[in-house]
N, C-alpha and C positions, 0 to 999 in steps of 0.2 A: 559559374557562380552557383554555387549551392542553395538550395532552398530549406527551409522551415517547412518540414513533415508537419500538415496538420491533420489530427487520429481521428474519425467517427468510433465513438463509444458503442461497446457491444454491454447490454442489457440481461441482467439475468435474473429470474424468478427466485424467490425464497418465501419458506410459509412466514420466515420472522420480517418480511420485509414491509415495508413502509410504502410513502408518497410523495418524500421529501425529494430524494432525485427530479420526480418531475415538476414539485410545489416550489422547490428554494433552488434549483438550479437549472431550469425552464426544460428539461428533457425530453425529448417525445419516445416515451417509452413502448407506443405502441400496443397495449395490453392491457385487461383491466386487472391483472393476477398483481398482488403484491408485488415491486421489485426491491430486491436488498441489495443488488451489488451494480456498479457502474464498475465497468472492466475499461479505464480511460485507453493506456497503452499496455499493450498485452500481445505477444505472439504464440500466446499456449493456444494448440489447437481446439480446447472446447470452447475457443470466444475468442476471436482475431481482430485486431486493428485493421483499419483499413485506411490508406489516404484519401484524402478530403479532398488534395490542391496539386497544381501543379503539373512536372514532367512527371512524378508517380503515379501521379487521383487513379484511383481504384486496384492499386495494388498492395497486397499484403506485406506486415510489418516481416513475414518471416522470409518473404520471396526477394526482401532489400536486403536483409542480414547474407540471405546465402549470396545471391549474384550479383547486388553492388556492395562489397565489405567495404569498399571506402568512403560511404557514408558513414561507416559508424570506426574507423578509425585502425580499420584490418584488423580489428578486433581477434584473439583466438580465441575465446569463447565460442561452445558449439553450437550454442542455441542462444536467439538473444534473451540476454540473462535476468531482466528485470518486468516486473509486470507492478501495472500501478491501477488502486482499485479505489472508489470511493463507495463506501457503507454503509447505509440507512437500516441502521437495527429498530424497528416499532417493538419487537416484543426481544426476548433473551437468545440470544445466538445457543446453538450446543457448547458443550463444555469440550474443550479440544486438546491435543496433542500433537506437532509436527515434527517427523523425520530429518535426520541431514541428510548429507548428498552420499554418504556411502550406503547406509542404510534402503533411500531411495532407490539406487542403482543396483543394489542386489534384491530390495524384494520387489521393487514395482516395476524396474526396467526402463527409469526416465532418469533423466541426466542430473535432476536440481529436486533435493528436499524443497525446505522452504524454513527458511530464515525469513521473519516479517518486522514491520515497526508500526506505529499506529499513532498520528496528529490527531488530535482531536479538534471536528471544525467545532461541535456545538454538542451539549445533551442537556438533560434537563436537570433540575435543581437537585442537589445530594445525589448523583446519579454514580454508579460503582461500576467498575468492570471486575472483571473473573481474572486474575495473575498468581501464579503460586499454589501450593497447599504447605500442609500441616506436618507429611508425613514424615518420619525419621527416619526409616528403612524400607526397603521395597518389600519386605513381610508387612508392614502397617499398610502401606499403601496398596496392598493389594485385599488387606484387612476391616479396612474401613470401606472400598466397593461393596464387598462383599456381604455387609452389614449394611449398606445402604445410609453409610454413615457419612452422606454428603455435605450438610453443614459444616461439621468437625473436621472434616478435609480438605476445603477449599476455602481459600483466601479472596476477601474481598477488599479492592482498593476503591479511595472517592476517585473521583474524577473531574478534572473543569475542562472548559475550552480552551485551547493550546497547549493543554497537556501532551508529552510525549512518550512513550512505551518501548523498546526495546521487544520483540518477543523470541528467543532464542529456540532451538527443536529443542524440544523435551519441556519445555514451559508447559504447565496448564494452563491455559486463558480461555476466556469466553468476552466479547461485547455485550453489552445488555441492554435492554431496552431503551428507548429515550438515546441512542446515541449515536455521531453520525461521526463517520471519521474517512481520513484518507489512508490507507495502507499501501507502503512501499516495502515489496516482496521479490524473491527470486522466483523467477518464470516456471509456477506449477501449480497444479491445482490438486495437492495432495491434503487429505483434511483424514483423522483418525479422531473419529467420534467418543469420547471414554460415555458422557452423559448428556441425555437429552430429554430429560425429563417426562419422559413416557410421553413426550408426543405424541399425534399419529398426524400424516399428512392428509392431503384434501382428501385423499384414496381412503382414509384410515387407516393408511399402515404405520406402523410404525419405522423409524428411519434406522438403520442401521451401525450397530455400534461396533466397536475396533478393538474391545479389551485387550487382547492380547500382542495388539500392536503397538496399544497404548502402553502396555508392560514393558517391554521389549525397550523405547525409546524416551521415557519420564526421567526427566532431570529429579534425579533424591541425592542431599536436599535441595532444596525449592530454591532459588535465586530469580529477586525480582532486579530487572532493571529499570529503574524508571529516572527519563529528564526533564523536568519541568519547562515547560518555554522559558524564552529570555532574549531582550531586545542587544544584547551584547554582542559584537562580531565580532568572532575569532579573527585575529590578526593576519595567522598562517592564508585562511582563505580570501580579506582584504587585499593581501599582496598577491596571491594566484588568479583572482576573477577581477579585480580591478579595484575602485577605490575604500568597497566594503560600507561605507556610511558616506552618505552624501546629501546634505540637509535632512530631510522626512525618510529617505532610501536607504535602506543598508540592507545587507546579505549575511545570515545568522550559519553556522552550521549546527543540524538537529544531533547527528548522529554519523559516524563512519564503521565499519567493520571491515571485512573480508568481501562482502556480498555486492554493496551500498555503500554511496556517500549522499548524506539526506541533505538538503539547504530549505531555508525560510528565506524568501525573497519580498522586501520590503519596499513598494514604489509608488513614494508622494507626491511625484512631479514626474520628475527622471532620474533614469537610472542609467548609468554605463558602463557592461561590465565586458570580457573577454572567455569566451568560450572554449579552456585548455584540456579539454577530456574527448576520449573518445566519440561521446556523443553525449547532449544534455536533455533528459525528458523535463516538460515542465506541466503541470498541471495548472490552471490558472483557480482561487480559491475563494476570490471575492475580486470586483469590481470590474473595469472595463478600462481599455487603452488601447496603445499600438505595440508592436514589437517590429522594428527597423520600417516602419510605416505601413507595415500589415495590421486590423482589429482585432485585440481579444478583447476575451468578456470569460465572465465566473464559468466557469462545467468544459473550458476549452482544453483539450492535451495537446501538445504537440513533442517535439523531437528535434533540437538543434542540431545539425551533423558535425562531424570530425570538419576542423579546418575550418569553420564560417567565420572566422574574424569578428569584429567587433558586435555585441547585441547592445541595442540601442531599446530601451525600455520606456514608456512617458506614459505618462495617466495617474490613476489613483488604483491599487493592484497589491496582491496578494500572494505568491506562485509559490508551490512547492516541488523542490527539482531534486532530481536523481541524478545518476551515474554512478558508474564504476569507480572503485577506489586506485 
C-alpha cells in the first residue's frame, strides 16, 4: 500500500523577503534574516525536500525519484521535474529573465530552464507585478537599458488574490512588494537578473546582474499570459479525477503546458477524487482536514504517488496540485 510523501519545507533567505511564511502560515523558519521563499516540494540541490512520514521519513525527494521510480510512475524524466515555492515578497523582487531548457543545457550545464506560473494567495490593495515590456526590437530593448529607461520599458499589471500568471523563458517579470504567492516551476534555480534597482545587500554589495544573458533569451515582442481565477470546472478534468463539483467541492484546472498541469482544489465538506498521474504534489493553501484519515492544515506539501487509488478529501481546504501533463 503506498503512502502519502509528506515534504518538510526548505527555507530560504532573501533581502526582499517578509514574515508572513512564519506570521500566516505558522513556519518555524529558524532565523531572524528576512525569509522570501518556502521551497514546499523541491529536489533541486540548493534546497531539498525531505520526508516527514513513514517507510521513507528522512529520505530525500531526489534519492525516491532515482531508486523507487515506481512511486512516481517510472517516470522518464531525469530529474524530478517540478519544484513548488510559496513567496512572501515585503519589498520588490529584481526584475528578471528565465532560460528554456536548451538554452539552460548548453550554457549552465542543468537539465530544466525554468518555465514558472504564479497563484496569487493575497497582496495588498492596488498592488501590480512586473510582466512584459514596451520594447519593439531587440535594438530598443537593449536601448532603453542602456539609457536607463526603465519606466518606458517595463510593463506593469494590477493584480488581486486568485489571480493567475503564466510566466513563459524569455518573459520579463518581477513580484512586488505586498505580495505573496505560490509558484509552480520546473526543477531549477536559474534566475538572470536584467534590473535590481541598485540595491546592495546586507554586505553592501550590490547583487549581480545578467545583461547579456538577459539579451540572449527576452521574448521581443513582449506576450503577457495572464488567467484570472474561476470557480468553473473544466469538464475534461471532472471526468479524469473524478466528480469535478460536489456540493461546496470542485477541482478547477489553472493552467497546463508541456512542463505542468496546475489544479485549484476546492473542499467544503468532502471531496472524492482519483489519482491518474504519474504522481500528484499538493500544497495545502488554506484551512485544515484529512486526506484518506491522515491531518492537513494550511503551509502542508505533500506528494501523492503513481497508483494510490482513490483520495479521499474532508474538511474545509484549499490545495493547489501539480503534475506532469
Amino acid at each position: 500500500m503506498k503512502e502519502v510523501l509528506f515534504l518538510k519545507p526548505v527555507f530560504k533567505e532573501r533581502i526582499w523577503g517578509g514574515d508572513k511564511l512564519a506570521r500566516d502560515f505558522g513556519y518555524n523558519c529558524d532565523t531572524t534574516e528576512p525569509i522570501g521563499e518556502c521551497w514546499g516540494i523541491s529536489a533541486c540541490p540548493q534546497g531539498e525536500s525531505i520526508v516527514t512520514n513513514g517507510r521513507y521519513k528522512d529520505k530525500k525527494l531526489s534519492f525516491l525519484w532515482k531508486y523507487v521510480p515506481s512511486l512516481f510512475g517510472n517516470s522518464q524524466y531525469a530529474e524530478f521535474p517540478i519544484m513548488v515555492k510559496i513567496i512572501d515578497a515585503k519589498t520588490d523582487l529584481s526584475i528578471q529573465i528565465h532560460p528554456d531548457d536548451q538554452y539552460a543545457r548548453e550554457h549552465e550545464n542543468v537539465p530544466y530552464g525554468k518555465t514558472e506560473c504564479w497563484y496569487v494567495l493575497d497582496c495588498e490593495k492596488d498592488s501590480t507585478i512586473v510582466i512584459g515590456h514596451n520594447a519593439k526590437t531587440r535594438e530598443e530593448f537593449r536601448q532603453m537599458i542602456e539609457e536607463n529607461r526603465w519606466n518606458d520599458l517595463i510593463k506593469e499589471e494590477p493584480v488581486k488574490k486568485g489571480d493567475f500568471f503564466q510566466i513563459n523563458p524569455g518573459t520579463v517579470h518581477a513580484i512586488k512588494g505586498g505580495t505573496l504567492i505560490l509558484e509552480t516551476q520546473q526543477s531549477s534555480d536559474i534566475t538572470y537578473r536584467l534590473y535590481d534597482y541598485d540595491r546592495t545587500d546586507k554586505d553592501g554589495n550590490m547583487r549581480k546582474l545578467h545583461l547579456d544573458k538577459c539579451m540572449d533569451v527576452v521574448e521581443i515582442p513582449s506576450i503577457i499570459r495572464r488567467k484570472p481565477s474561476t470557480l468553473s470546472a473544466a469538464a475534461d478534468i471532472c471526468k479524469l479525477m473524478g466528480d469535478g463539483r460536489l456540493g461546496e467541492s470542485f477541482i478547477v484546472e489553472l493552467f497546463s503546458c508541456d512542463y505542468y498541469t496546475v489544479f485549484d482544489i476546492h473542499v467544503g465538506a468532502s471531496l472524492r477524487m482519483k489519482q491518474p498521474f504519474p504522481f500528484l504534489n499538493m500544497s495545502v493553501i488554506s484551512g485544515y482536514g484529512e486526506i484518506n484519515e491522515q491531518p492537513i492544515q494550511k503551509g502542508d506539501h505533500l506528494i501523492v504517488p503513481y497508483d494510490y487509488g482513490n483520495i479521499n478529501l474532508t474538511g474545509n481546504l484549499e490545495i493547489i496540485a501539480s503534475t506532469v501533463p
